[in-house]
C-alpha positions as CSV (number, residue, x, y, z in Angstrom):
1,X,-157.7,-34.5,57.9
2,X,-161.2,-35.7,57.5
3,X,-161.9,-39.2,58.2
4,X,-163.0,-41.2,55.1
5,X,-166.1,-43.4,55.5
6,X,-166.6,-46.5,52.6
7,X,-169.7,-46.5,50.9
8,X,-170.3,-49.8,49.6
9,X,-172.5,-48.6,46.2
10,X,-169.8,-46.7,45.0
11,X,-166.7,-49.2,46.0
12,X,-168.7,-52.2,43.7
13,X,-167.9,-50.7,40.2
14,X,-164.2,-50.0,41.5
15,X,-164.0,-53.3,42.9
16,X,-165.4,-55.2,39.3
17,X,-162.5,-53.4,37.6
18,X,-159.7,-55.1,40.1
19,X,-161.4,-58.3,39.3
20,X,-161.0,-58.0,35.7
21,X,-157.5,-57.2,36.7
22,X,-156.6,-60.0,38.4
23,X,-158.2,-62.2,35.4
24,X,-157.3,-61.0,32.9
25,X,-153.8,-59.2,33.5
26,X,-151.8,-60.4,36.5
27,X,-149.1,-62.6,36.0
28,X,-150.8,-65.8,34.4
29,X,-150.2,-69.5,36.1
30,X,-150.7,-73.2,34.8
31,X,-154.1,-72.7,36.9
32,X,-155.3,-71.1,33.4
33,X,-158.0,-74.0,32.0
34,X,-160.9,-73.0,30.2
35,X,-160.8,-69.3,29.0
36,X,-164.3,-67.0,27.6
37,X,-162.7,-65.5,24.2
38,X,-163.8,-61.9,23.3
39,X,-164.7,-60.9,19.2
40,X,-161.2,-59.9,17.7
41,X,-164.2,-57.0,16.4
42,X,-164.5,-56.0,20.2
43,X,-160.7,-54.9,20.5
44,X,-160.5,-53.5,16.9
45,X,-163.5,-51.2,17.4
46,X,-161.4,-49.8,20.8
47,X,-158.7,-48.8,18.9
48,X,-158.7,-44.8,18.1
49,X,-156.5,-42.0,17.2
50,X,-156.1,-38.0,17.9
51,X,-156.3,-35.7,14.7
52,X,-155.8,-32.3,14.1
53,X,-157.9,-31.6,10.8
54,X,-158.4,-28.1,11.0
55,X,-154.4,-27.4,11.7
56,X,-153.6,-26.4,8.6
57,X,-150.3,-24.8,8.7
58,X,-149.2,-28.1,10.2
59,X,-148.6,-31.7,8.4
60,X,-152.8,-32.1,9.2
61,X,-152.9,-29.5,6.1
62,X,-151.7,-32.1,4.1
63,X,-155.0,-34.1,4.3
64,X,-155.4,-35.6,0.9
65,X,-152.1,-36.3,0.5
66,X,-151.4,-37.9,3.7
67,X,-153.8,-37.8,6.4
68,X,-156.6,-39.8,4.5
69,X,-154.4,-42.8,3.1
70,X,-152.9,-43.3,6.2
71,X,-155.5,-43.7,8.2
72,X,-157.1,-45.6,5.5
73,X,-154.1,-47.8,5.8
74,X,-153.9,-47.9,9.5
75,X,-157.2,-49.5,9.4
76,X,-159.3,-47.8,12.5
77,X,-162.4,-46.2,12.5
78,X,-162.6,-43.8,15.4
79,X,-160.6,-40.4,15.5
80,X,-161.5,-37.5,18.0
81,X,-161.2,-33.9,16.9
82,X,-162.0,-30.7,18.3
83,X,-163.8,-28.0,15.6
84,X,-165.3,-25.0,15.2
85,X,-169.2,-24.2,14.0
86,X,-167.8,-21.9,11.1
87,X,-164.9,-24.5,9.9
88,X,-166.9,-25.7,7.0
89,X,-163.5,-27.1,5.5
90,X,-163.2,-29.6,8.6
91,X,-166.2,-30.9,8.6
92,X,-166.3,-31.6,4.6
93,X,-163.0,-33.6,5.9
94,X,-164.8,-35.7,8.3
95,X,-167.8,-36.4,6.1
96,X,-165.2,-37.7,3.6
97,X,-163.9,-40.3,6.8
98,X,-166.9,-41.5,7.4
99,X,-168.0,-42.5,3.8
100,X,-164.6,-44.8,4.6
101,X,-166.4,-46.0,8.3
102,X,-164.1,-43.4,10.2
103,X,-166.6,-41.8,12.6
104,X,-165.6,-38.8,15.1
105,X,-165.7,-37.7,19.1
106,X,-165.4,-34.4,18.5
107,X,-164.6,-32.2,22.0
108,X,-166.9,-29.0,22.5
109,X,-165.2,-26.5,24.2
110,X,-165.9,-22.5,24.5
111,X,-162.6,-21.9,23.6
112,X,-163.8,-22.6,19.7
113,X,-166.5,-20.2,20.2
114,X,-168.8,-23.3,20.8
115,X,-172.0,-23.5,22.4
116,X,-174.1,-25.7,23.7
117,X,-176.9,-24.4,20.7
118,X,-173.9,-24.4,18.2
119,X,-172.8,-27.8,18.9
120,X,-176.5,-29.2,18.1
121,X,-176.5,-27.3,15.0
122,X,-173.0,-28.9,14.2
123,X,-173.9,-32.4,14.6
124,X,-177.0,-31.9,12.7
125,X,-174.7,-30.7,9.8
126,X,-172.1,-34.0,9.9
127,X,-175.1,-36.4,11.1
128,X,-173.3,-39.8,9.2
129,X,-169.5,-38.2,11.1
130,X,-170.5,-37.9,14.6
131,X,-170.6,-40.6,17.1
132,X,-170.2,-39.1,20.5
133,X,-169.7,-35.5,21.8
134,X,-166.7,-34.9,24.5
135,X,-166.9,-31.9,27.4
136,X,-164.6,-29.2,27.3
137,X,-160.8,-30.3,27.3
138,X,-158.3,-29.6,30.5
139,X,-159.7,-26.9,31.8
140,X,-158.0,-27.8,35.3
141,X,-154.6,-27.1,33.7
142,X,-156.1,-23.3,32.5
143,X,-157.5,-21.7,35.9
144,X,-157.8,-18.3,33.4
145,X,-161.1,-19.6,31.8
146,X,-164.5,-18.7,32.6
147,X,-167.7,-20.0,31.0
148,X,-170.7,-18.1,32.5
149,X,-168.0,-15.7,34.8
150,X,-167.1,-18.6,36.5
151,X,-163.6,-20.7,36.0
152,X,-162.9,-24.3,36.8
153,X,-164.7,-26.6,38.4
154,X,-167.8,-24.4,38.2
155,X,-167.7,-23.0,35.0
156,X,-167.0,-26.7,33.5
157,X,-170.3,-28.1,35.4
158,X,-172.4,-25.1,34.3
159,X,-171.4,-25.9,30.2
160,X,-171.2,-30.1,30.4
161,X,-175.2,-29.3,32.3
162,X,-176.2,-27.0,29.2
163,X,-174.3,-29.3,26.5
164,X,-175.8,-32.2,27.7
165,X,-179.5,-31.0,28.0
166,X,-179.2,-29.1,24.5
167,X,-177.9,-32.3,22.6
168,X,-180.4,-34.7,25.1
169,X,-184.1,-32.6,24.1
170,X,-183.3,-32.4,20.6
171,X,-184.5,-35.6,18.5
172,X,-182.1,-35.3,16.3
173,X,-179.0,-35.9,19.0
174,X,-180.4,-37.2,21.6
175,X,-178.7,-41.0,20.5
176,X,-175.2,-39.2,20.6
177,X,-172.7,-40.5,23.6
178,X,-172.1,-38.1,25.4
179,X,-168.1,-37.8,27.2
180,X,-167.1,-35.6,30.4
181,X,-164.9,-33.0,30.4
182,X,-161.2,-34.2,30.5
183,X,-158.6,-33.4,33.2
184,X,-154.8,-32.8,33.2
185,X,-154.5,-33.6,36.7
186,X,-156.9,-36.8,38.0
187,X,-156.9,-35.5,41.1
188,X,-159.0,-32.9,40.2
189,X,-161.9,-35.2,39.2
190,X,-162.9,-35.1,42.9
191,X,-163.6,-31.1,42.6
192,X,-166.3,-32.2,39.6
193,X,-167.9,-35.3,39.9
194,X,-171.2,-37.1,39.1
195,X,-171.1,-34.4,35.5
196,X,-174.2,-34.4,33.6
197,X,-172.5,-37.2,31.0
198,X,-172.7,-41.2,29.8
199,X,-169.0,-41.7,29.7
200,X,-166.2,-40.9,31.9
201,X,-163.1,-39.6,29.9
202,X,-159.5,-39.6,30.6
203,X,-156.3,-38.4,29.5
204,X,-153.9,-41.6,30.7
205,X,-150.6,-40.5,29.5
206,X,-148.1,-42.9,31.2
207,X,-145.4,-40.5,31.6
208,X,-142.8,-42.4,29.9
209,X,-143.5,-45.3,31.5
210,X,-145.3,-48.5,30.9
211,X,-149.1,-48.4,29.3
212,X,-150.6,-50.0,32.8
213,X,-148.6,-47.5,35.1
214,X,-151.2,-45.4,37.2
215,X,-153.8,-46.9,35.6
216,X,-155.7,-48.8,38.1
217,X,-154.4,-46.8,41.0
218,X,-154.8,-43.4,39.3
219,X,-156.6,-42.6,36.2
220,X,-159.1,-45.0,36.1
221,X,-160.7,-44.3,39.8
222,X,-160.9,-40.3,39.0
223,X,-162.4,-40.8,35.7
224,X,-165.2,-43.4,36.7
225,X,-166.0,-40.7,39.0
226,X,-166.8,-37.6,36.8
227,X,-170.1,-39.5,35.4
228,X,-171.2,-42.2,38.3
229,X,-170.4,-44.4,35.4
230,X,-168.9,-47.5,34.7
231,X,-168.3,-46.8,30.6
232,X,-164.3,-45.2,30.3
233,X,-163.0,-44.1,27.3
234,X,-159.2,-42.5,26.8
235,X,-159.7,-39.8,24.5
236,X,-155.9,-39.0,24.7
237,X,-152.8,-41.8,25.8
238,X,-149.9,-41.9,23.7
239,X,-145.9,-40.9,24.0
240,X,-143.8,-38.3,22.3
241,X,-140.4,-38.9,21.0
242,X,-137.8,-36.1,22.7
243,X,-135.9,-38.0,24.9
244,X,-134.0,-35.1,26.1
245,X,-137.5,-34.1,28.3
246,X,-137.3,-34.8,32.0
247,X,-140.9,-33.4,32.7
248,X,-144.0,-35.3,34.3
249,X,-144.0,-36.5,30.7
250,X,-140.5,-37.6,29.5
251,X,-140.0,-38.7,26.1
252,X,-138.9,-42.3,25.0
253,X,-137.5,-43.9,21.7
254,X,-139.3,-44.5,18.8
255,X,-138.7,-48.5,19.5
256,X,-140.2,-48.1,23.1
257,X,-143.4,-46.3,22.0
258,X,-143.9,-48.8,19.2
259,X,-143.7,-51.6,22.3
260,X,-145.7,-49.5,24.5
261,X,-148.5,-48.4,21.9
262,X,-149.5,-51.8,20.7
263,X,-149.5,-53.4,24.6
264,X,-151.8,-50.5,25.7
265,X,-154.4,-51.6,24.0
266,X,-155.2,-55.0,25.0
267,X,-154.0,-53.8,29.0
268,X,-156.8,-51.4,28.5
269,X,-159.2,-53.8,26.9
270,X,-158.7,-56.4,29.6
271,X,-159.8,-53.5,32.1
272,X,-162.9,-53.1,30.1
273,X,-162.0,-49.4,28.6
274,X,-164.2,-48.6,26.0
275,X,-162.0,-46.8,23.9
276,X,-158.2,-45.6,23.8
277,X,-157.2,-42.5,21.5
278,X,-153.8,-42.6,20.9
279,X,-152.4,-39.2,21.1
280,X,-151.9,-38.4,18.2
281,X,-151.7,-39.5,14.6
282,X,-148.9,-37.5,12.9
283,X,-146.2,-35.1,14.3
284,X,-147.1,-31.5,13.7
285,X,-144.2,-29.6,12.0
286,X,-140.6,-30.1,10.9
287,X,-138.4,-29.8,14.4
288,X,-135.1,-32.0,13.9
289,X,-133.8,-30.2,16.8
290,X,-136.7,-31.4,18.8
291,X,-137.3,-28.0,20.2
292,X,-140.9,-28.6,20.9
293,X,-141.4,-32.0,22.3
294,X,-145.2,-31.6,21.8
295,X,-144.2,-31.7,18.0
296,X,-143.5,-35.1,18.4
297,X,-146.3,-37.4,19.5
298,X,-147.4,-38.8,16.4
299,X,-147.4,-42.0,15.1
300,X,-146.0,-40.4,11.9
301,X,-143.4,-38.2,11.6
302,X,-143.9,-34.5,10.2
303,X,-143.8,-36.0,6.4
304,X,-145.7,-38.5,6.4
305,X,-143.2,-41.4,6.6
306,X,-144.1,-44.4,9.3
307,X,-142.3,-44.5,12.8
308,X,-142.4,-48.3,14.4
309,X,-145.7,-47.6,16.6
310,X,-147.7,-46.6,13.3
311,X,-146.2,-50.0,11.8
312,X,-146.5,-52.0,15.0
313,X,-149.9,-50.8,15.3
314,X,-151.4,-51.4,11.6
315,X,-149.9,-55.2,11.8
316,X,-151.6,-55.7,15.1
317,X,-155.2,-54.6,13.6
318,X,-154.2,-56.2,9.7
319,X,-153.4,-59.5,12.0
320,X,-157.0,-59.5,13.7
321,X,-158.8,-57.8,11.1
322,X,-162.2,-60.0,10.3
323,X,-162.6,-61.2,6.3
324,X,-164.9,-59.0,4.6
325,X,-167.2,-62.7,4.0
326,X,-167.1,-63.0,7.7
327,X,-167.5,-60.0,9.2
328,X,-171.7,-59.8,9.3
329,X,-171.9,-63.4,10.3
330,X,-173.9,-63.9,13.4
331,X,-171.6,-65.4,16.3
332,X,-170.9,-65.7,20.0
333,X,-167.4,-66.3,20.8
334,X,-166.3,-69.6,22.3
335,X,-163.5,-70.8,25.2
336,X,-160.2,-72.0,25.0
337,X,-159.0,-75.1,27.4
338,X,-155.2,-74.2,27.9
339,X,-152.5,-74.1,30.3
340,X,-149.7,-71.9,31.3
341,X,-146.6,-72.7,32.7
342,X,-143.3,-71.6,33.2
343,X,-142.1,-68.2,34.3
344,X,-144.7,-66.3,34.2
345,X,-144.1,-63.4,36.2
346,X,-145.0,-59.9,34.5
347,X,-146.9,-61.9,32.0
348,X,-150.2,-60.5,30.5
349,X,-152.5,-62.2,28.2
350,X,-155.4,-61.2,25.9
351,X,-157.6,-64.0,24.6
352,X,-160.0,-63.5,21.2
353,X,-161.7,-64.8,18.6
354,X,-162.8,-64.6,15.0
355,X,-166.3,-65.8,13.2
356,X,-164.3,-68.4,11.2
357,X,-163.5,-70.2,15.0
358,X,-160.0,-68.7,14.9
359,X,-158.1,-67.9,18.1
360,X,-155.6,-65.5,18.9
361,X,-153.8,-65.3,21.9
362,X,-151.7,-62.3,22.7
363,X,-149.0,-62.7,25.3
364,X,-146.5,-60.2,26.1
365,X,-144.1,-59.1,29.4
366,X,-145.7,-55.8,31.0
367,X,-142.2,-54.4,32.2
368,X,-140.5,-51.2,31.4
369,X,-138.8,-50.9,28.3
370,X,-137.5,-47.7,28.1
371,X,-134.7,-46.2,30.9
372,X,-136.0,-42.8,31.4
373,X,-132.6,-42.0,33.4
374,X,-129.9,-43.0,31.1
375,X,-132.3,-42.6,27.9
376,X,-131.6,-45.9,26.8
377,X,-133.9,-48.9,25.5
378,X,-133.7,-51.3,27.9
379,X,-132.5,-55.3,26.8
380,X,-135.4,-57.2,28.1
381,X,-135.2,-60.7,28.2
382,X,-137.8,-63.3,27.0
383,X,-139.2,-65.1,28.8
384,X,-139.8,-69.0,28.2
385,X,-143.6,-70.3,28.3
386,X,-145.3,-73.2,27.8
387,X,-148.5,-73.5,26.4
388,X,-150.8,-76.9,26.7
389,X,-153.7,-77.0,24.3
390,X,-156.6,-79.1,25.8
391,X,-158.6,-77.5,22.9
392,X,-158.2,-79.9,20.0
393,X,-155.8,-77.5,17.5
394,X,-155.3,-78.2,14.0
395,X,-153.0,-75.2,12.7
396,X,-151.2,-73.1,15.2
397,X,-148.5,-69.7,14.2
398,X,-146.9,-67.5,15.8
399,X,-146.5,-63.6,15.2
400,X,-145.1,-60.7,16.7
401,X,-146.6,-57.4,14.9
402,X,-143.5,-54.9,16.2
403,X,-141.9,-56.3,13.2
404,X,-144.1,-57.6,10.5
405,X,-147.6,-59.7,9.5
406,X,-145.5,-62.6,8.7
407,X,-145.8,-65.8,10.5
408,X,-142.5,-66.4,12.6
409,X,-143.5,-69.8,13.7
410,X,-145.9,-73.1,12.5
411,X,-147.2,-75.8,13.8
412,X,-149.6,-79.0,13.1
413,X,-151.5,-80.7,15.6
414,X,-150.1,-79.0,18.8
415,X,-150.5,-80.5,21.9
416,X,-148.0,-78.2,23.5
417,X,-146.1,-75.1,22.0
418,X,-142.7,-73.5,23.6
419,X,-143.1,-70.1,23.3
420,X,-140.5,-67.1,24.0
421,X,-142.1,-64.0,25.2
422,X,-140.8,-60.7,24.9
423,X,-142.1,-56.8,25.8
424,X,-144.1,-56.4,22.9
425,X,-146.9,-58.5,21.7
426,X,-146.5,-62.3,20.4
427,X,-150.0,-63.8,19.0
428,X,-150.4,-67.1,19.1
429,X,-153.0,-68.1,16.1
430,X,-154.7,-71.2,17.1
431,X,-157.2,-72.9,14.6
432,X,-159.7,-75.7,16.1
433,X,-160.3,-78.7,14.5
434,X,-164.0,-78.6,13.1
435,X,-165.1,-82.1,14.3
């Protein structure tokens, strides 16, 4: 066994990330006073989903029907995709998207007969679709495949290189983000790092488990490593539904996902994650025997009809959605003075803002919900908080977007609010007085 020696440069970035950790996501305590909100636009703008346009024999073929009015409705504007040079059908798709502000991260990988030359000339033909440009996808998990004669890690390296420089020289792509290669196994990052790439990418499926489980110790250390970079983004996250799986990646209920999905994304925007893809938008084909647990990661199942993480999800970004009047306003979110008490143990919190002065304040219990033994949904209990406003509050309500967009809760001029938290996420809308 070698012995390890710390280099100091590289342990700063790592050691940010556990900051932001310990603000933002540990356990919270009354020690909570004055709070820096984030843009409620900051965490919509993270949220993304996996598509599959150019499956056509699956529920993606059903694109017009489906595929476009639900994500219409779901209300995100990032997808990633993989495509082809020669799938002129596809890319007619994702230039519709965009005229609705859906832009793409499409992966280029040699497997689509794609080229470094080929994947300039492709984003020269969907200019207003592209946003950012992803390596080649999991070729850790495929040791058969060769770019250049050579297979993994070498043969990766030598196409991210020639992807990167082709897209970089030309004027016409040079402003596209470019994404490293993603891995099935993280421990594999070490066999390619410091990639020719802007952003490091990672494929942060929690196995079943809860959305922050590996994530600090894990997935996040091996993918800041593939570009010397502190920018992540999770091109793929998510859960399937086929419980009977007892893989690395078990399945959990419907209800669980729904629970897991919409905390993932503020425990990932507390750890400063760009982006989060969630894996994927709608389940491929019709398998009621659940046969093919790979069938069954969407957020949709095979006809179209919402499961509770679709729902839980499109409440979540309906609830923090900006007002069209407000969205181009110039503004600089402001802090919140407010205390914590009770038991707070497992509790996360996500603090943000809208242009109109509006606060939200998500709370939720980061704890398993999901048995992956017995295959049971697990009864977790809330958890009783209080929350003291020093922050002068005109209007407060309460929501919990697993359910609906309805307001459970309201209150005028709170001074102090009792609060019940459960595993999924309760926002607590607070509205400042204006004097």
């Amino acid at each position: 066994m070698k012995k390890l020696s710390l280099n100091c440069k590289k342990l700063y970035p790592i050691l940010f990330i556990f900051s932001v950790f310990l603000v933002s996501t540990c356990s919270l305590s009354s020690q909570i006073s004055v709070e820096q909100s984030r843009s409620v636009q900051s965490f919509i703008d993270m949220v993304g989903v996996s598509v599959h346009l150019s499956y056509g024999d699956t529920a993606y073929g059903n694109y017009d029907e489906i595929i476009k009015s639900r994500l219409q409705e779901l209300g995100i504007h990032h997808i990633r995709d993989g495509i082809s040079l020669d799938d002129l059908e596809t890319q007619e798709k994702l230039k519709d998207l965009a005229e609705l502000s859906i832009k793409s991260t499409l992966v280029i990988d040699p497997r689509d007969e794609m080229t470094p030359d080929k994947a300039v000339t492709l984003a020269k033909l969907i200019p207003d679709s592209l946003e950012a440009v992803e390596g080649p996808n999991e070729w850790d998990l495929n040791p058969e495949l060769q770019y250049g004669g050579k297979n993994f890690p070498e043969g990766v390296r030598q196409f991210q290189s020639e992807l990167y420089k082709a897209l970089k020289d030309d004027p016409a792509t040079n402003h596209l983000e470019i994404l490293s290669p993603s891995l099935g196994r993280p421990q594999r990052a070490s066999d390619i790092r410091n990639l020719q790439c802007e952003v490091g990418n990672m494929h942060s499926y929690a196995g079943g488990r809860m959305p922050s489980h590996n994530l600090d110790r894990v997935w996040l250390p091996s993918a800041k490593i593939l570009c010397n970079s502190d920018a992540i983004i999770a091109t793929e996250c998510g859960y399937h539904n086929d419980k009977d799986v007892r893989n690395h990646q078990p399945g959990v209920s419907e209800i669980a996902a729904a629970k897991y999905i919409s905390r993932l994304f503020p425990e990932y925007f507390n750890r400063g994650i760009k982006r989060a893809y969630i894996y994927e938008l709608i389940d491929l084909k019709p398998d009621p025997n659940f046969d093919r647990h790979n069938w069954h990661y969407g957020l949709l199942n095979n006809d179209g009809s919402p499961k509770p993480s679709f729902l839980a999800l499109k409440n979540l970004v309906t609830l923090l959605q900006e007002t069209t009047q407000d969205v181009f306003q110039p503004f600089s979110p402001q802090s919140l003075n407010y205390t914590i008490s009770g038991n707070t143990e497992n509790i996360h919190h996500t603090l943000l803002q809208k242009r109109n002065g509006t606060f939200y304040l998500m709370l939720w219990q980061e704890v398993s919900s999901y048995d992956l033994r017995s295959k049971e949904d697990i009864r977790v209990l809330e958890k009783d908080l209080v929350v003291t406003l020093n922050t002068s509050i005109s209007q407060a309500k309460t929501y919990q977007p697993l359910h609906s967009v309805e307001a459970l809760e309201q209150y005028s001029n709170p001074s102090q609010i009792n609060l019940q938290i459960p595993d999924h996420l309760l926002i607590l809308e607070l509205v400042p007085n204006k004097s």
